[in-house]
N, C-alpha and C positions, 0 to 999 in steps of 0.2 A: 504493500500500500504506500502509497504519497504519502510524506509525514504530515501535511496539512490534513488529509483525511481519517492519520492515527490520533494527531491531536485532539477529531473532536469523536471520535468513535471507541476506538482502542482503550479495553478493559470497562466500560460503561453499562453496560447492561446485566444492572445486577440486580432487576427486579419480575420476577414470574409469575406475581400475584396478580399486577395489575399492567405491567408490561409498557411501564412510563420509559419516555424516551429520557432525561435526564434523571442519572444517576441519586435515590433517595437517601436522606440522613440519617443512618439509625442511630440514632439518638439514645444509645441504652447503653446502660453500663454492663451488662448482664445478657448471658441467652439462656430460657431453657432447656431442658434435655429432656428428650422424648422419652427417654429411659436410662437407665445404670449404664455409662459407658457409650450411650450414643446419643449428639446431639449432630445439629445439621452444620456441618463445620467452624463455629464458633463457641467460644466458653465464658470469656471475660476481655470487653473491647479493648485494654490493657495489651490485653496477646495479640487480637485478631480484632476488624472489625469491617462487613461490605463496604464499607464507606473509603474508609482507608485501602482499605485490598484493590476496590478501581481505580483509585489512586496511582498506588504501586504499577498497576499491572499498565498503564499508561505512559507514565514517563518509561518505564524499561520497556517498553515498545517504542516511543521516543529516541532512546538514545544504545538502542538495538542491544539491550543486555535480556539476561534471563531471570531477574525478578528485580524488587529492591524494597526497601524498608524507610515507609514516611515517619518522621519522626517533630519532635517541638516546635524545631528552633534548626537554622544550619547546626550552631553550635555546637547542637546536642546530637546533628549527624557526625559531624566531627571528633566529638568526645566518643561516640561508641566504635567508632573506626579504630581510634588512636586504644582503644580498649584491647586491638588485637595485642597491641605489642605489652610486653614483662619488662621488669625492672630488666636494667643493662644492656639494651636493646636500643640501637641508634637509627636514626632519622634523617636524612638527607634533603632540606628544601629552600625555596629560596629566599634571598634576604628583602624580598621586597612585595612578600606575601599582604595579604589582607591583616590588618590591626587585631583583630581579634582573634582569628587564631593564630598569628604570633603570640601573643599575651598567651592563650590557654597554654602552648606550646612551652613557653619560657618561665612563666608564672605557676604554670599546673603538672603538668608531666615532667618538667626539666628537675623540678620537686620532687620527684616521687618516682625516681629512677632511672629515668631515659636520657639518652643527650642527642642534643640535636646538633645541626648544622648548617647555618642559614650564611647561604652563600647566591651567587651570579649564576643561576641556573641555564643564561644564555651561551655560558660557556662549559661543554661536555669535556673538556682536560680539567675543570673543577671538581665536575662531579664524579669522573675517575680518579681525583685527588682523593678526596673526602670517604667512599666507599674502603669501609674496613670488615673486617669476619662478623662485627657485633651491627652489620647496617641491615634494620629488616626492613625500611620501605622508606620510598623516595617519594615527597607529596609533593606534586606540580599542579603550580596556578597559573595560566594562561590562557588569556594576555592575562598580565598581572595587574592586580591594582595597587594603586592608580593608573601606574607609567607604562602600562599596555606594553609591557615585553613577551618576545612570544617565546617559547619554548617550544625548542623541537621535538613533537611528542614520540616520533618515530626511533629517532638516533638516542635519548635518555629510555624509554621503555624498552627499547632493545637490550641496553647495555644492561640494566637491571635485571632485565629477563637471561641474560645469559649467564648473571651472578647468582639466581634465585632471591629477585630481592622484590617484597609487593610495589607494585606501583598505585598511585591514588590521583586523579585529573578531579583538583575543581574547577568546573564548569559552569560556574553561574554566571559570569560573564556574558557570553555567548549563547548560552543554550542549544539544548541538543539541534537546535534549525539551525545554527552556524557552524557547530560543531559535535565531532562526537569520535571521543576518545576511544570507546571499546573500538576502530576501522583501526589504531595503531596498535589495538595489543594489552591497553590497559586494563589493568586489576580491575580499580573498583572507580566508579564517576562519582562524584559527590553534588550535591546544591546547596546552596539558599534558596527556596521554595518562594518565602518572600519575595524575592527578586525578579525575576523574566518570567518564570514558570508560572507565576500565581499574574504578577503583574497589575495589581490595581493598589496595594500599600493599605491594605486591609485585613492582613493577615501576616503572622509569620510562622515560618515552616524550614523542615530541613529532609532531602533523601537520598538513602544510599541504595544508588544503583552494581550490581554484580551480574559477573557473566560468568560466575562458577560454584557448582554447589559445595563444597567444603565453603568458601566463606560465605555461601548465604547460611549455611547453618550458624556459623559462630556470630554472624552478623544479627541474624532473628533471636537467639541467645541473649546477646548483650541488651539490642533495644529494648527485649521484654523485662527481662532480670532488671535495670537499670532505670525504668518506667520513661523511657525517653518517647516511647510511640506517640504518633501524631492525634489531636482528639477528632473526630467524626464531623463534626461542623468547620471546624480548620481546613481538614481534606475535602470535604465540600468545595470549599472556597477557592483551594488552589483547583481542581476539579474541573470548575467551572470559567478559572481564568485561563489555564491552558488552551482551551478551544478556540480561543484567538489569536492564540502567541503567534502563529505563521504572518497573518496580519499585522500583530505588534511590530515584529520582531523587522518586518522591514519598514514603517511606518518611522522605527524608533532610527533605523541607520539611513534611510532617505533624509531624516530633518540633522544627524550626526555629522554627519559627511557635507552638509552644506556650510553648516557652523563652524565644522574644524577648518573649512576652506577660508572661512570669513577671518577667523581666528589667525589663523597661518599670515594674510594679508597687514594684519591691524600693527600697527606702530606703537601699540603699547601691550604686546606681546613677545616675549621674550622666545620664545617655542610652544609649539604644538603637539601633544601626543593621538593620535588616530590612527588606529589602522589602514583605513581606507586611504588614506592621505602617500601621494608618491614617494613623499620625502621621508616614509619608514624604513629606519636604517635594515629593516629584516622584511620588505617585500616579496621578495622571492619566497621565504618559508608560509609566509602571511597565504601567499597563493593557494599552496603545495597541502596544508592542513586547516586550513577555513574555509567556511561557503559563505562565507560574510564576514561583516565588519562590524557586527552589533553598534549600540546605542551608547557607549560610555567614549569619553574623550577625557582627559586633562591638560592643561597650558601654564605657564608659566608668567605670571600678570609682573609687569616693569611697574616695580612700587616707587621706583624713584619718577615718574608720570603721573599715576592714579593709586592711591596710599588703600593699603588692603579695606578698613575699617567704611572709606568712602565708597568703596568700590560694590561691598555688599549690602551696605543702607540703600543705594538706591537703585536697586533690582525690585521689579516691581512685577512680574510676571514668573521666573525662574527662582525657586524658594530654597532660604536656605536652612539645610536638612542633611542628614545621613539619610543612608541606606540608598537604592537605586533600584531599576527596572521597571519601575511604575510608569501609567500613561503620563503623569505629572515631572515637570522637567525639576529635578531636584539640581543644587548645586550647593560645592561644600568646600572649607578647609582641610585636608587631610594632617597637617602638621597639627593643626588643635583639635581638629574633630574625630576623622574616622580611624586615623593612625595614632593617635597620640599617646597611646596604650606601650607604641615602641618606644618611646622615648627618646631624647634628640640624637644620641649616640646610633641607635637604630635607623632613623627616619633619615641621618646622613650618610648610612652604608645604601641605604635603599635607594636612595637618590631622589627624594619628596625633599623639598626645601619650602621654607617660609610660605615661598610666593607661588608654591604650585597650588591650583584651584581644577578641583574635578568637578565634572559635570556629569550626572548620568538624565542623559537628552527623552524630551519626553515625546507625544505623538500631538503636540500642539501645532497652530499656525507657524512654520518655523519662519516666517519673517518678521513675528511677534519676538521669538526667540532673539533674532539678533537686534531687533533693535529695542531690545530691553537690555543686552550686552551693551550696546552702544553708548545709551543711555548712560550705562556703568562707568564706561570709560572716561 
């Protein structure tokens, strides 16, 4: 099937009673049992529940794996991932990951017996540096946020895979419509469900997609033991936001790609980060493993022209906000907002500075869009 027609189809029809075409809320905490030992595949929505199972069974149609497990929060997809690995058990990823699982990373596991390695993931003689006997998985974000560096998903999953080491792609950037890590070989795909997948900023969610059954079992394990599953009205939500994403998802990189162009021109612009944009220093990979250029961009604002503090008081349309992939154009500081968890020491290995401002671009009028930038300037 066409992913726009797995979008709005794929895993959905989970009702026999009445044979409604969008997918119902069970809303229970609880199922009966017909008798000792046999109930109609659910027990306690905690474990299992229809709502969440068409959930699951769509995005891993999505992004072409064999099951996957909707859970809270990303975070909380993240945490049960990072569950595979034991004390003494090393980490390989990059230094310019997303704010928050840096933090859980360095703050929470680096605690509690693991060591990591956050390095230049652009560069593969790093990451054949870093790889030691105690490395059990290498987590790649790409493009990265903010600075949209891309990783070669091919040439790193390879190399892993011929170590026996797990690999893990977040992919919430992109989404399985631009991308889709299980075509290189990858382990396990991860999201923020908030983000692209759900796409309206009325919910938040996290899921881990697999394309192998030993770890979907350790995987279904962890999220139930750990109660990280996602609630039935949440999976509703994201559920229902999916079956537009194909739509979104280019609505979001048609008004992206005009902005980073405008961007790229403007005289109190220092640089541009976009995909889509020629002057990416990794075009040729950008080709090679993307079906687009999604919706996030960041740039680097000339404070010594237009002083950060003036620059976001008068935006008056593009809001300032964390998170991204919503229809709403959000825009942020990462050094004080979404990053700032790494601290400046961090935020200057990763190469986010003061003046860099992300934008994740929304499906508005996009000449509203720039001349509300304009305005700024």
């Amino acid at each position: 099937m066409n992913i726009r027609t797995k979008a709005v189809l794929a895993g959905t029809v989970k009702d026999s009673t009445y044979n409604s075409v969008i997918t119902p809320i069970y809303l229970t905490s609880t199922f009966r049992f017909e008798k000792l030992g046999k109930n109609k595949g659910y027990d306690y929505t905690r474990s299992g529940n229809p709502t969440r199972t068409a959930l699951e069974e769509n995005i891993a149609a999505l992004e072409g794996g064999t099951g996957a497990a909707a859970t809270a929060t990303g975070m909380a997809a993240i945490t049960a991932i990072m569950l595979l690995c034991e004390a003494g058990d090393h980490i390989v990823t990059g230094n310019d990951i997303y704010g928050g699982t840096y933090r859980l990373f360095r703050e929470v596991f680096a605690k509690r017996g693991l060591s990591f390695s956050f390095i230049n993931m652009m560069n593969l003689k790093e990451i054949k540096k870093e790889i030691c006997p105690k490395t059990k998985m290498i987590w790649i974000e790409t493009p990265s946020n903010p600075l949209l560096h891309i990783v070669d998903l091919k040439a790193v999953i390879g190399l892993a895979k011929s170590q026996g080491i797990l690999t893990v792609v977040d992919n919430t950037f992109l989404s399985p419509y631009f991308q889709r890590p299980f075509e290189f070989g990858a382990d396990i795909v991860v999201h923020s469900t908030t983000k692209y997948l759900n796409g309206h900023s009325d919910v938040v969610g996290g899921v881990i997609v697999y394309n192998d059954k030993s770890i979907e079992e350790k995987i279904k394990l962890l999220v139930n033991a750990i109660g990280a599953s996602e609630a039935p009205f949440d999976a509703w939500l994201v559920l229902r936001g999916i079956k537009t994403l194909p739509c979104r998802m280019e609505a979001h990189q048609h008004n992206a790609m005009k902005m980073a162009a405008f961007l790229e021109k403007h005289p109190r612009v220092k640089k541009v980060y976009y995909t889509g944009l020629k002057s990416h220093p990794q075009r040729a990979l950008i080709k090679k493993q993307m079906k687009g250029f999604g919706g996030m961009l960041a740039f680097e604002l000339d404070t010594s022209k237009t002083p950060l503090k003036s620059f976001f008081k008068k935006l008056k349309v593009l809001q300032l906000a964390e998170s991204l992939g919503g229809v709403e154009s959000l825009i942020e500081h990462p050094w004080t907002m979404s990053h700032a968890s790494m601290g400046p020491e961090g935020l200057r290995a990763s190469g986010i500075t003061p003046e860099t401002i992300r934008i994740s671009v929304g499906i508005e009028g996009v000449d509203d869009l720039i001349e509300d930038l304009e305005n700024a300037f």
